[in-house]
Each structure stands twice: as C-alpha cells, then as structure tokens.
C-alpha positions as CSV (number, residue, x, y, z in Angstrom):
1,X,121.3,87.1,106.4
2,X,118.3,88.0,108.0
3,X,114.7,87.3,107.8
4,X,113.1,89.7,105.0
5,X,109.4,90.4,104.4
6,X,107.4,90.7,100.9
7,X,104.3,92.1,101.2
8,X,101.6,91.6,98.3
9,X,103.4,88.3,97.4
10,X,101.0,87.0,95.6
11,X,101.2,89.6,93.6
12,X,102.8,91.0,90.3
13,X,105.9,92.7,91.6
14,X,105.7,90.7,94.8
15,X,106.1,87.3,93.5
16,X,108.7,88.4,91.1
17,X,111.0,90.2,93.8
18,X,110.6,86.7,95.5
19,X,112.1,84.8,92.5
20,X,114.9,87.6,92.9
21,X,115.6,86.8,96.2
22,X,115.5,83.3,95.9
23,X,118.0,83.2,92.9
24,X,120.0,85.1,95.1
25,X,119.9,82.2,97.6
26,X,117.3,84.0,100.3
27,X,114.5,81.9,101.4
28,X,114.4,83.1,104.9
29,X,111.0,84.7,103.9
30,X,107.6,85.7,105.0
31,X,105.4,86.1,102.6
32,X,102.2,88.7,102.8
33,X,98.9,89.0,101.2
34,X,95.4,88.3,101.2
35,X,94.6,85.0,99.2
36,X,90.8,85.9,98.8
37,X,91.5,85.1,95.3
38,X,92.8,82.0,95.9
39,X,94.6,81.4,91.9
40,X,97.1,83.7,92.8
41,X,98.9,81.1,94.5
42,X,100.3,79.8,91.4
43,X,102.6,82.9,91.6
44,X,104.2,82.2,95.0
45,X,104.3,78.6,94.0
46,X,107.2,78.2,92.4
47,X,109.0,80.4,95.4
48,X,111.1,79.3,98.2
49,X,109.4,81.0,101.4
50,X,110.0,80.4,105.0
51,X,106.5,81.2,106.0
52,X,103.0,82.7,104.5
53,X,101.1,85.4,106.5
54,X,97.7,86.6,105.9
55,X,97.7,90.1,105.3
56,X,94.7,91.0,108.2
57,X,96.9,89.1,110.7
58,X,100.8,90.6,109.8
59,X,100.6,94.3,110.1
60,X,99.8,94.4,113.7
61,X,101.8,91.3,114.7
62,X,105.2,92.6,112.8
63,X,104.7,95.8,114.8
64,X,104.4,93.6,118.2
65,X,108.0,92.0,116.5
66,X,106.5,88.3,116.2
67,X,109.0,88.0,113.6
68,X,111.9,88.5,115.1
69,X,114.9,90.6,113.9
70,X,113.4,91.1,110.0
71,X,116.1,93.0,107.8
72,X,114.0,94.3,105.7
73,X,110.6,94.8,104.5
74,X,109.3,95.0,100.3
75,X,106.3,96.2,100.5
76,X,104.8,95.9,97.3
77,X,100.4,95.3,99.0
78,X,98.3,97.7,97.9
79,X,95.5,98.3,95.8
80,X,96.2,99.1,92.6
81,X,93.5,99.8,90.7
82,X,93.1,103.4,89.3
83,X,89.7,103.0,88.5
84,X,88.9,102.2,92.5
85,X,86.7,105.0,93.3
86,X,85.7,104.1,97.0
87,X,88.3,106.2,98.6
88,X,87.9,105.4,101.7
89,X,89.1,101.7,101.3
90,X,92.2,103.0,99.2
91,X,93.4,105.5,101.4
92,X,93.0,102.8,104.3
93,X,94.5,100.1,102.2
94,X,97.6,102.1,100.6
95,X,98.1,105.4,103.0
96,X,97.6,104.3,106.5
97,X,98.4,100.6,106.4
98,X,101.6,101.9,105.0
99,X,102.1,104.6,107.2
100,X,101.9,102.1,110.2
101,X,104.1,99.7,108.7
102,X,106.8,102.5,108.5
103,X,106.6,103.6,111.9
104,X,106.8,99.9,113.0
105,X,109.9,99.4,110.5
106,X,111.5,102.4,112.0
107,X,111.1,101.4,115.5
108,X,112.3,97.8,115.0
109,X,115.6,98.9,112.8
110,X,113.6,97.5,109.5
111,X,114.4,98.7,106.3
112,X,111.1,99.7,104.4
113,X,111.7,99.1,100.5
114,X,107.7,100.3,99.5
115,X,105.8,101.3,96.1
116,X,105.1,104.4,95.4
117,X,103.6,105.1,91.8
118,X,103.9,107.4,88.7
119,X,99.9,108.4,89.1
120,X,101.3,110.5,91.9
121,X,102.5,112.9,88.7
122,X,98.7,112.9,87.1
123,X,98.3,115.5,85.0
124,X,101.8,116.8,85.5
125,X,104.2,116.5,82.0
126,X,107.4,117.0,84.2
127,X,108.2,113.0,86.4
128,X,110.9,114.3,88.6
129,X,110.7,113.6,92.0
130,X,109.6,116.8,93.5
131,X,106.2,118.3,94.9
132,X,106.2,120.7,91.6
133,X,105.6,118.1,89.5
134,X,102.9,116.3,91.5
135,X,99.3,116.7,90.5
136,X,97.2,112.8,90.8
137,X,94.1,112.7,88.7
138,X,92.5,110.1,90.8
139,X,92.4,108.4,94.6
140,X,94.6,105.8,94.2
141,X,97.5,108.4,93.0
142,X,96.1,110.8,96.0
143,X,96.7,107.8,98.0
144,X,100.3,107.1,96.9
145,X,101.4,110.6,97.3
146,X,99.8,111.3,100.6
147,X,102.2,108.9,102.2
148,X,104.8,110.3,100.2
149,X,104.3,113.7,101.7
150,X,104.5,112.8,104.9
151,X,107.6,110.7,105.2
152,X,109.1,113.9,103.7
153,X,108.0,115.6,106.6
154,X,108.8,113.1,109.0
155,X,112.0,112.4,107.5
156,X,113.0,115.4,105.2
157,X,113.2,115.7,101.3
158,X,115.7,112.8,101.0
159,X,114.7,110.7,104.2
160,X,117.6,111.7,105.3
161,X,116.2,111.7,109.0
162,X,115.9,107.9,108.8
163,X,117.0,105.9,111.5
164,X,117.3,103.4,109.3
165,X,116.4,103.3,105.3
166,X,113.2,104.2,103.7
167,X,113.0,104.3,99.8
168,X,109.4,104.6,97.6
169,X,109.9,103.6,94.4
170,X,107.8,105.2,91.7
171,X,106.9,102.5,89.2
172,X,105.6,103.3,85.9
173,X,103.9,101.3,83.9
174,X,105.2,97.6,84.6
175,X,104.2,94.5,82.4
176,X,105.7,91.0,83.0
177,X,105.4,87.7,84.1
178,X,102.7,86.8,87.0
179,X,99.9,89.7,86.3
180,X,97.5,87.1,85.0
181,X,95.2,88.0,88.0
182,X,95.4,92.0,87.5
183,X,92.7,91.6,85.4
184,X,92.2,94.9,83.6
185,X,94.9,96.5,85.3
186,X,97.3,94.4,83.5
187,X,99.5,95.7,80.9
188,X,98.8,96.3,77.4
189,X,101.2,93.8,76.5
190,X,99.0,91.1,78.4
191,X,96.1,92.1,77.3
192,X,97.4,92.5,73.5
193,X,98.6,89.1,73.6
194,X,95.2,87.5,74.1
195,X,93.6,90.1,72.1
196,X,95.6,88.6,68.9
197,X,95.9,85.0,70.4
198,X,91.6,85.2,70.5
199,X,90.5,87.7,68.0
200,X,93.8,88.3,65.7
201,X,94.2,91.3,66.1
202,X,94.9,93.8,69.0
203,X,93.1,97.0,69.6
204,X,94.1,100.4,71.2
205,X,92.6,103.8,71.6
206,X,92.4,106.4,68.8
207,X,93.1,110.0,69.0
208,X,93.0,111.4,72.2
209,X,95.0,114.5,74.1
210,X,96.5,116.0,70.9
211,X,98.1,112.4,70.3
212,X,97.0,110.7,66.9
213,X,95.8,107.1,67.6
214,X,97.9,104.8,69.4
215,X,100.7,107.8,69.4
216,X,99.7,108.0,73.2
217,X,102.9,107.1,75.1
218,X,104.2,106.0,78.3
219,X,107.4,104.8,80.5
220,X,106.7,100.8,80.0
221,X,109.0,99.4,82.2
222,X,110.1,95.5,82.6
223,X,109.2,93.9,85.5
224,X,113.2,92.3,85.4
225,X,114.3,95.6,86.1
226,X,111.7,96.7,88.5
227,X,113.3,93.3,90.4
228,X,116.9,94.2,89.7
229,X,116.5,98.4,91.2
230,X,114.6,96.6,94.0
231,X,117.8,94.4,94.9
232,X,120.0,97.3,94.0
233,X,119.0,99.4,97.0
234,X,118.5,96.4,98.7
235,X,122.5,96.0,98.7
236,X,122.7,99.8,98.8
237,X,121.1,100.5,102.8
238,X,122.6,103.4,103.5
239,X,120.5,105.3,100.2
240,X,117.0,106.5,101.2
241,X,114.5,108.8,99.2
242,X,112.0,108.6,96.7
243,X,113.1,107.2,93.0
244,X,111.8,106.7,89.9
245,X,111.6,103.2,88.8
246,X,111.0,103.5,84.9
247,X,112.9,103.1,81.8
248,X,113.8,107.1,81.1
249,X,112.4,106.2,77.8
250,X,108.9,107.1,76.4
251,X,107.3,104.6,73.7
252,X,104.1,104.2,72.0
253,X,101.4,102.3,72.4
254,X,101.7,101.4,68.7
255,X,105.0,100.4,69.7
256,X,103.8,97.6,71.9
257,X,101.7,96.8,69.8
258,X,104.2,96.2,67.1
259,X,106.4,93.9,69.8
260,X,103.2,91.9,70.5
261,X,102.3,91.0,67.0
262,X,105.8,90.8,65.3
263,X,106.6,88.3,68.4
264,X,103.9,86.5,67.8
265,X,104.4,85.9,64.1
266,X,107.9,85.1,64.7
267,X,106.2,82.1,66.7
268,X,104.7,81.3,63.4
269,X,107.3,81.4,61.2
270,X,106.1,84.7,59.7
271,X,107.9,87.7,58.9
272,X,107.9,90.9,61.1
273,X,105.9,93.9,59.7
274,X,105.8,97.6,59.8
275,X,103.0,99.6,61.9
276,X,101.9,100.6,58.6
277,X,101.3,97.2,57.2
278,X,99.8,95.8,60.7
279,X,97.3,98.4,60.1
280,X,96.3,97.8,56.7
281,X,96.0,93.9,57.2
282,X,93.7,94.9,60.7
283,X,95.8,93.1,62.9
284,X,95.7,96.1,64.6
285,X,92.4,98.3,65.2
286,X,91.6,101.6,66.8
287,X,88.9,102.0,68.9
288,X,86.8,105.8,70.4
289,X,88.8,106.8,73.8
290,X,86.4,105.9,76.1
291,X,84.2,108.6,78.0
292,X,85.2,107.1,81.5
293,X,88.8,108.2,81.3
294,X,88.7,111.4,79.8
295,X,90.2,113.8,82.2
296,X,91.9,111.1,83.8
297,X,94.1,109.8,81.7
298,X,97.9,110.6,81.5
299,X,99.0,110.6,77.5
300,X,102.5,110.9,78.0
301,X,105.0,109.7,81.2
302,X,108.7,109.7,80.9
303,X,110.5,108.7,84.0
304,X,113.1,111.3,85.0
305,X,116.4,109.5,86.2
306,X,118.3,111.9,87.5
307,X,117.7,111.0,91.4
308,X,118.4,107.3,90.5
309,X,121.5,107.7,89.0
310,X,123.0,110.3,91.2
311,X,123.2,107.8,94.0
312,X,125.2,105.5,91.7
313,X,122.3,103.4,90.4
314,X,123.6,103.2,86.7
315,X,121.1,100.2,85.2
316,X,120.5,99.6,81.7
317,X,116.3,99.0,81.6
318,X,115.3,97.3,78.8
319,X,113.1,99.0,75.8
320,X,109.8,97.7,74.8
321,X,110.9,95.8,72.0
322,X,113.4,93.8,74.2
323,X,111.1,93.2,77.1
324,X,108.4,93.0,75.4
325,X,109.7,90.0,73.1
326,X,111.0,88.4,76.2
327,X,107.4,88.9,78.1
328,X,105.3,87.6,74.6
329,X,107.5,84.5,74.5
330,X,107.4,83.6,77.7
331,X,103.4,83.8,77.9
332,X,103.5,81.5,74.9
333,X,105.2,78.6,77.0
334,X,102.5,78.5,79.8
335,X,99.6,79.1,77.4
C-alpha cells in the first residue's frame, strides 16, 4: 500500500479517519495541519503516522511531489466555522487551497477524498446532490460549493472526467470523539454534555422557523460512519462524484437532548425519562433564538441517499439515540 495523506489531522474528522486507517493496519501516513493551537495534538497522539507536515509548508511541496508516489489524499483542512465572516480568508483557506490540491492530485495520479458540506444546501429544503437544490446562507457554505461547481465543470456532473478519483463528501451535522477544540462549532451533543455535567441541565433554542422549541431538526450523523463511508470509497476508486455523508434520517434537537441526559443518568443509576418529564424537572431549558442567526439558520436537513446508495454504498448509520449513547459514554471515560 501506498503512502496516503490526511489533511486537517489534528482535527475532528481528521484524527478519526487516522484511527480508521490505522486499525486497518496503515501507518504509512503524513499527517497535515496547522498546530497553532497546540492541544490539538492530543488527537493525533494516539495515531500511528509516518510523518507530520505543517500545513503552510505541504500544499506546495506535495504539488513539487516531495512525497513520493501518495495513493491518496483525505482532505478533511478547512475552516469550519459558519460564523467566519472574513471571506476572504475562507474562500482562500477552503476554495482555492483546495482547488490547487486537486489539480496537483490529478496531475500526480492522487486520489482526492475532500469535504464538502451540507451548508452548500442553505436555505434549500430539498439535500440532493444537484445545483437545484443549492442555495448557502453564508461564506463558508459559498466557499464549499464554489469548489464544488467547478470540479463539475472541469470534470462533469459525476467527475466522470477524472483521471483518476475525486469524491466531496457532504457532511451534515457530525458529533464524536476528538471535537473538544471546535469550540462552539462542536456539536450539540458536546456542548449538552457539559451543559448538564456543569449546570444540570442542557439548554436549546425555542420556537423558531415555524418549529416549536427544540422541534428544529437536523441529519446528526456519527463520526464512526463519517470514518467508515470515508474507507468505503476508499476501497471503491473507481466511484467519483459528490455524496451525501448523513444519516437519511432527520431528528430533533429535543431528541439529543433526550440521549444526553438519559445517558447521563444511566451513569447514575437513574432511570431514563420522557421529554415531557425532562422538561418539567428543568433538566432541560429553552432559551430566545438568538438575533445573530436569524436568516441564517437551516431548521430542517435530511440527507438524501439516493447518490450514495446507487453506487452500491448500502451502510447502516447509526440514529442519535445509538450514537449518541456511544458518544456521551465515551466523554464520561476521559472526563
């Protein structure tokens, strides 16, 4: 097997796919990212890594081929914050360094494995895979969907012009181990945990968008199977395009909530409780939507699967109570 590259290893997804290779037995690889914040090596240090790259010195020596023959690239570095407002520094940081990284891929026989995202749908209430559906509220989704639209046009609607293969993956919302340092782009699981670990109880937004409080709902997918797609098309390299990379399912944020607390008690010997009755004891408190995000803010995402599982991808994700539970226990054991 040949060398592969993570980008963002440090990161969320980065440091998990890492674990996913290395269980696989792969540790022929270089990992990529900026270490500026320098606790986020406590994610890569539990992996097994051939070499560590800063991310201002890799881009342009990869594309000189200072790595040698790589097989392929996961390119999960980017900023991810869809709050970011200084556009300049996102489209720099997810659109063109991305863009380059592709070109360099395609000339060296590399196969790009990249994140795309589900803000590229916005305000949109149809998540399939098309330009119909695509309407970003904010840079960062802007950002993501520019480079989307032009490897279309490079490569055509599938990538099907790819020398070699190119798939974006649009994650939805992903929660998991090793987010610690996304501060408040964590997941509302992470941030409900502490919430009730600190203050005992967690809090989410009221009525907003014709949804009654907490009724808002996304695509929460777990960052297992975020790993386990990744891989999948990883040992599928003649499939190219842009997928989905969500459940299919919609769920509450109630929901999660419910999975946070009733985990929780579990830990304490206490038994599980209805939405209802989490709400009457005030373990669980609504709060105004907040001014900031009005207009900006997607109420409802529902990955569309159809693209995934017509090239043969047939994995069962997880539901919130499942991964969830798994994600609320494990943060227990390093706490």
């Amino acid at each position: 097997m040949s060398r592969v590259v993570v980008t963002g290893a440090a990161g969320f997804i980065g440091s998990n796919i890492i674990a996913g290779l290395n269980a696989r037995g792969i540790e022929d690889i270089v990992a990529v990212d900026d270490l500026r914040d320098g606790d986020k090596f406590r994610n890569l240090a539990t992996g097994r890594i051939a070499h560590y790259v800063d991310a201002a010195d890799f881009y342009g020596a990869y594309a000189q081929g200072a790595f040698g023959k790589v097989e392929a690239v996961f390119h999960e570095g980017a900023c991810s914050d869809t709050m970011e407002r200084d556009g300049q520094y996102m489209m720099r940081n997810n659109y063109a360094t991305t863009l380059a990284l592709f070109e360099a891929a395609q000339a060296q026989g590399t196969r790009l494995l990249y994140a795309s995202s589900a803000a590229t749908y916005g305000g949109s209430d149809e998540f399939r895979e098309e330009p119909a559906c695509e309407a970003p509220l904010n840079v960062y989704g802007y950002s993501k969907l520019l480079l989307d639209q032009v490897l279309r046009r490079r490569l055509g609607a599938r990538f099907e012009q790819a020398v070699t293969q190119v798939a974006g993956f649009r994650y939805f919302n992903v929660y998991g181990r090793h987010e610690q340092h996304k501060g408040r782009m964590a997941s509302v699981a992470y941030h409900q945990f502490h919430q009730f670990s600190e203050q005992g109880c967690v809090k989410l937004f009221g009525p907003y968008g014709g949804y009654e409080a907490g009724e808002q709902m996304r695509d929460f997918v777990f960052i297992d199977d975020v790993v386990a797609i990744n891989l999948w098309f990883f040992d599928h390299p003649g499939i190219s395009g842009i997928f989905n990379l969500g459940s299919g399912r919609a769920q509450s944020f109630n929901e999660v909530a419910c999975a946070v607390v009733n985990t929780l008690r579990a830990a304490r010997g206490e038994a599980p409780l209805a939405l209802a009755s989490i709400v009457a004891q005030g373990l669980l408190q609504y709060i105004d939507f907040p001014d900031a995000l009005r207009g900006k803010y997607q109420c409802f995402t529902q990955a569309d699967l159809q693209a995934l599982r017509a090239v043969g991808c047939n994995h069962a994700f997880a539901d919130v109570q499942s991964g969830v539970s798994q994600y609320v226990q494990w943060l227990l054991q390093i706490s």
